[in-house]
N, C-alpha and C positions, 0 to 999 in steps of 0.2 A: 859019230853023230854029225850030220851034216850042217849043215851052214841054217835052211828052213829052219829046222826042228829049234835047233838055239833060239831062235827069234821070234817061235811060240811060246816059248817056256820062258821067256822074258816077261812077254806080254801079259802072262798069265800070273808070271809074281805081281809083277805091277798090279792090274785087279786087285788082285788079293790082298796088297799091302794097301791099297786105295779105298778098300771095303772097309780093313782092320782098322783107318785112321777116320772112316767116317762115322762109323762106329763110336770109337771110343771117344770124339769130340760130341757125339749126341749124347752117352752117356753123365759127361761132364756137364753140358746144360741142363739136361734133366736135374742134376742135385744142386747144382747152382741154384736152381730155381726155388727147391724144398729150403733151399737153407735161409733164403731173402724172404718169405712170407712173413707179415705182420701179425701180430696176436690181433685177434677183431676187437673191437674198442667196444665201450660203452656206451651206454647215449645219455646225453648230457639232458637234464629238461632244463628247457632257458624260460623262463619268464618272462612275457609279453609285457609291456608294460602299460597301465589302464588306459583305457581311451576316454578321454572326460569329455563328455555329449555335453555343450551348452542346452541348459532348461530355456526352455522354452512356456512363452504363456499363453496357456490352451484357454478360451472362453468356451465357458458352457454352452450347451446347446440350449436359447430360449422355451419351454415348451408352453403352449398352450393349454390352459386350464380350465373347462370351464365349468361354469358354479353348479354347482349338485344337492339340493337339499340331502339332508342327512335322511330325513324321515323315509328319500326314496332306496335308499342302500338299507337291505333285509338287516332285521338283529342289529340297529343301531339306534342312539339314542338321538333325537331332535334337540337344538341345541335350543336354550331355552332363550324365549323372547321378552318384551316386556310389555303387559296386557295395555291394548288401544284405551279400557276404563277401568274405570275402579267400579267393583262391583257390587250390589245392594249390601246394604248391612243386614242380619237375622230380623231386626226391629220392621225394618222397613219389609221384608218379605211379610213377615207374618201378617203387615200389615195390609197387605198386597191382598191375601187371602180373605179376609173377613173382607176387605174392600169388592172382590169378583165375585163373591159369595152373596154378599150381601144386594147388590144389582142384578141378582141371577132371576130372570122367570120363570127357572124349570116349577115342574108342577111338586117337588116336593117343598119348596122354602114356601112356594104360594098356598099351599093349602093347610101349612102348620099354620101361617101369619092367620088365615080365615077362622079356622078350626078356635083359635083360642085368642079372638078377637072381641066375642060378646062377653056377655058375664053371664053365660049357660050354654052348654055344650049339650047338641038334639043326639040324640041316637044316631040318624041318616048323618051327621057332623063324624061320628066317633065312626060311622062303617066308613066314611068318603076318605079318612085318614087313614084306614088298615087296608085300604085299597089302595090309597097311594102309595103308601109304602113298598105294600108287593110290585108296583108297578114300577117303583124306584131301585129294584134289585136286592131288598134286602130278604128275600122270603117271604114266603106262607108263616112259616111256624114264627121265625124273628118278629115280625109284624103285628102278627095277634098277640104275640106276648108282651111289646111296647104295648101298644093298643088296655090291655089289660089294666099293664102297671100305672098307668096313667091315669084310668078311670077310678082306680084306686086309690091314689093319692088325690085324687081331686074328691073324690067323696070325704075321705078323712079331714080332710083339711078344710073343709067347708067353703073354701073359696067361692069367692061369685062375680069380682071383677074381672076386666079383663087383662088387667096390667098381672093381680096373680095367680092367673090361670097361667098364662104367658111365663111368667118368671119358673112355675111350678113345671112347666113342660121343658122349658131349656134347664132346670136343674137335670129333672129326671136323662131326658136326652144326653146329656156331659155324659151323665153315668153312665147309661148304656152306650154309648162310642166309646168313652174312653177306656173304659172295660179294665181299668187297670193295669194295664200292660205298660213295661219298660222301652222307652220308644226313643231314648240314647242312643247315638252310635260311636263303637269305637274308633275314634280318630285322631288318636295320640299314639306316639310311637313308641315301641317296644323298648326296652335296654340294649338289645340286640337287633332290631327289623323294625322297618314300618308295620300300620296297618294293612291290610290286605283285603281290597273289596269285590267282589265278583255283583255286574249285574248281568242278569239272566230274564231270560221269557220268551215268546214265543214272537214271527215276523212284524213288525207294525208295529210294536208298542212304543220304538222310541226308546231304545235301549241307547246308542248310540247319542242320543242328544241328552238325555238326562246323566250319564255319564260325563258326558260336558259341562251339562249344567253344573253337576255335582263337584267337578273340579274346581269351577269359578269362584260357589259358595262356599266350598273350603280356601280355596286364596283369601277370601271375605275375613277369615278369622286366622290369617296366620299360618296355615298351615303350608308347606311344601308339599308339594303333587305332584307325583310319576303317573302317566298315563299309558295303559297296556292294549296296544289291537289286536286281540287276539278272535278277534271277527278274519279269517281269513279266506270266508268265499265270499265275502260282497266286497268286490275290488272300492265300490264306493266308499264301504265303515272306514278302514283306515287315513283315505283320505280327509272325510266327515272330522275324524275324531283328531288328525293332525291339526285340520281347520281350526277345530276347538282347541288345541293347545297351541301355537300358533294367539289366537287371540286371548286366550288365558295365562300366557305364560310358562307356561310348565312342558317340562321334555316328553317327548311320545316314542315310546318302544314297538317297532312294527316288524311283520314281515312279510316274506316275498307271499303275493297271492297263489293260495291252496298249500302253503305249508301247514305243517302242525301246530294247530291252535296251543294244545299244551305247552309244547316250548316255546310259544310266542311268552305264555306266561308266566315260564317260571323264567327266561331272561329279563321281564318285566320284575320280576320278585327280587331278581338279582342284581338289575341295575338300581333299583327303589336301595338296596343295602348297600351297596357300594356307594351313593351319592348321601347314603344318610338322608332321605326322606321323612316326611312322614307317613302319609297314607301312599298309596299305589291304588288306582283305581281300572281293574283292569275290565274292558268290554267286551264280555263273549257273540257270537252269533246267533242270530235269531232263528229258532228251529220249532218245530211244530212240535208241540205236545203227545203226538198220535205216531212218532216217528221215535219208534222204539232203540233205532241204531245211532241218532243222532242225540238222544236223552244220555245215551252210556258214554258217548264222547264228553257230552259236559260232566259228566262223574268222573272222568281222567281228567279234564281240565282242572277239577275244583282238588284232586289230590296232588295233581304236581304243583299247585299254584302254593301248597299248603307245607311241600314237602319240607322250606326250610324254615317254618317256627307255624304253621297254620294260615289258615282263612279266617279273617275276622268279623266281616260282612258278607251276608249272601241277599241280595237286594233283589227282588224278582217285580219287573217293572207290567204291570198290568193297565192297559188302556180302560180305559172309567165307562169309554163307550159301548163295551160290549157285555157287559150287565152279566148274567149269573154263569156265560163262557168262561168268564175271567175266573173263578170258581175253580169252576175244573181243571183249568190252566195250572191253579196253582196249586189244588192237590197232587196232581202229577208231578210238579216242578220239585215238591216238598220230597216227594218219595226220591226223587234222585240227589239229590242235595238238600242241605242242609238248611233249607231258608229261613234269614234271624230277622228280615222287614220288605215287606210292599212298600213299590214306590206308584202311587196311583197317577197314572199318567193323562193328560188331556180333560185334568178335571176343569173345566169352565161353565160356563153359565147355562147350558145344555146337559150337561152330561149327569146321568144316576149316582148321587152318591151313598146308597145305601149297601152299595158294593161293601163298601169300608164294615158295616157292621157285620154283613153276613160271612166275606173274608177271616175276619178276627174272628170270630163264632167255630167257625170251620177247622181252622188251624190251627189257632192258637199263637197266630204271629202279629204283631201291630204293624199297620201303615206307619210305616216312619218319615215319608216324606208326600208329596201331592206337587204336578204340573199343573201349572195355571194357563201357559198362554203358550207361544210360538220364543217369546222374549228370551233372552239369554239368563236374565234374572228371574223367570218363573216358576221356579223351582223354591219350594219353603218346605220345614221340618211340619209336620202334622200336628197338629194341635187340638185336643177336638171342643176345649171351652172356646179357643177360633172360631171354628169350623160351624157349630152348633148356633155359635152366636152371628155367625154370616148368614145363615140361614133363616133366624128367627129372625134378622134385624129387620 
């Protein structure tokens, strides 16, 4: 082997041995490594510690407020006021009446005072008084039948002055108005609920203002009064009758214009029991007699207003001036409800009132009340040894 060949075969251990140890020093770090790894730790949770915010003082936002009657928020009640006056006593109404009564020129007080003024009554005397009569709204048949009874008792009785011709015609008259009839109204309160009054009739009568009135007159005797608008297509009623409570004193239950009348009234029936009232005077819409779909609304009215103990009053307010209309008016009104008194409206120094006897006749229900004037206090209980005796005086 030559000299070359040795000094490859050197070079080539060398490699070889210089692979072998690099080798084996990589293998040595490799497990070095494996053996130095930590086990992975846990994690600790550390607890923050609270941050204390200094309070601070926050002032409220001022808000502006401004004032709202109650009466104008639907389904609430008006808070109660206390009345500008005190209102007539019963004494002084009634006196009221025979006083307007008795200064009246209509042609029925003038022709009784004539008629039984001498000490003998002519034939043409006794026809001029059955004509006035018809002419005063009480009927054909009512009229000839006073007419009768009259001449009747004046023959019996032999009278010949004129003081008791006079006394003999305002007895007999008592009788015939008053006809008997119970002409109380319920206006004491239940054990359980007020009273409960519906007034009803047809546009114009004045339904809304005798409902006023009617408030007032009850303040007059003590009584506490919830007032119900359950008029709710004449945006005007509820204002009217807030008006009226307002200067009457007593809270008013209303609602939004053209909602449901019913439940304007029976929230009216239910504020009246929850304040512990006595009466509740609730005022319906004035609707034509001839207006068949509007009669069957107030028949819902008068059952929901009733649903929690009844209706105690159904008052059907009839204008004095439209003479034997008013009639018809109120056999209609009868048929759909239940009506327990007429309130004859606008009776003054003009106006027929033989309305009252042909009504009573007709029905079977008494006038329980009579408007005298515009006045807040015009409004009196009916009376008809009053009324008769305004007439003759």
């Amino acid at each position: 082997m030559n000299q070359n060949s040795s000094l490859v075969i050197s070079i080539a251990v060398a490699v070889v041995l210089a692979i072998a140890i690099a080798i084996f020093l990589a293998s040595r770090k490799s497990s070095g490594k494996k053996q130095n790894v930590a086990a992975p730790m846990t994690p600790t949770k550390v607890s923050e510690p609270a941050v204390q915010i200094p309070a601070q003082q926050v002032e409220a936002p001022k808000v502006e407020v401004n004032p709202v009657s109650l009466a104008e928020i639907p389904g609430t009640v008006e808070s109660k006021q206390v009345p500008a006056d005190v209102p007539e006593s019963m004494e002084g109404r009634r006196l009221k009446l025979r006083e307007r009564l008795g200064r009246s020129q209509g042609s029925l007080g003038q022709v009784f005072r004539q008629t039984f003024s001498g000490s003998t009554i002519s034939d043409d005397a006794w026809q001029d008084l059955e004509d006035t009569l018809i002419m005063a709204d009480l009927g054909v048949s009512a009229a000839t039948g006073i007419v009768e009874i009259l001449k009747s008792v004046v023959k019996k009785s032999g009278a010949t002055s004129a003081n008791e011709l006079h006394e003999i015609a305002k007895t007999e008259l008592i009788k015939l108005v008053d006809g008997g009839f119970d002409r109380t109204m319920h206006v004491d309160r239940h054990p359980d609920r007020p009273a409960v009054f519906l007034t009803v009739g047809v546009n114009g009568t004045g339904k809304t203002t005798t409902t006023g009135k009617l408030a007032r007159m009850l303040s007059a005797q003590d009584k506490d009064v919830l007032l119900g608008a359950a008029d709710t297509f004449r945006a005007a009623a509820a204002e009217q009758l807030t008006t009226w409570g307002d200067r009457v004193g007593v809270p008013v239950i209303r609602g939004a214009e053209g909602s449901d009348p019913a439940s304007v009234a029976f929230e009216s029936v239910t504020a009246g029991q929850d304040q512990e009232v006595d009466v509740v005077l609730i005022d319906t819409a004035g609707r034509l007699h001839t207006k068949q779909g509007l009669m069957d609304e107030l028949g819902k009215v008068y059952r929901v207003a009733g649903k929690l103990g009844g209706v105690d009053e159904v008052l059907l307010v009839i204008d004095a001036t439209t003479g034997q209309n008013g009639l018809t008016q109120a056999k209609v009104f009868s048929e759909v409800v239940p009506v327990t008194g007429v309130v004859l409206s606008k009776l003054d120094g003009t106006a027929k009132g033989g309305i009252i006897v042909a009504i009573q006749d007709a029905l079977g229900v008494p006038v329980k009340l009579v408007g005298l004037g515009e006045g807040p206090d015009d409004l009196a209980p009916f009376n008809a040894t009053d009324f008769v005796s305004g007439l003759l005086s």
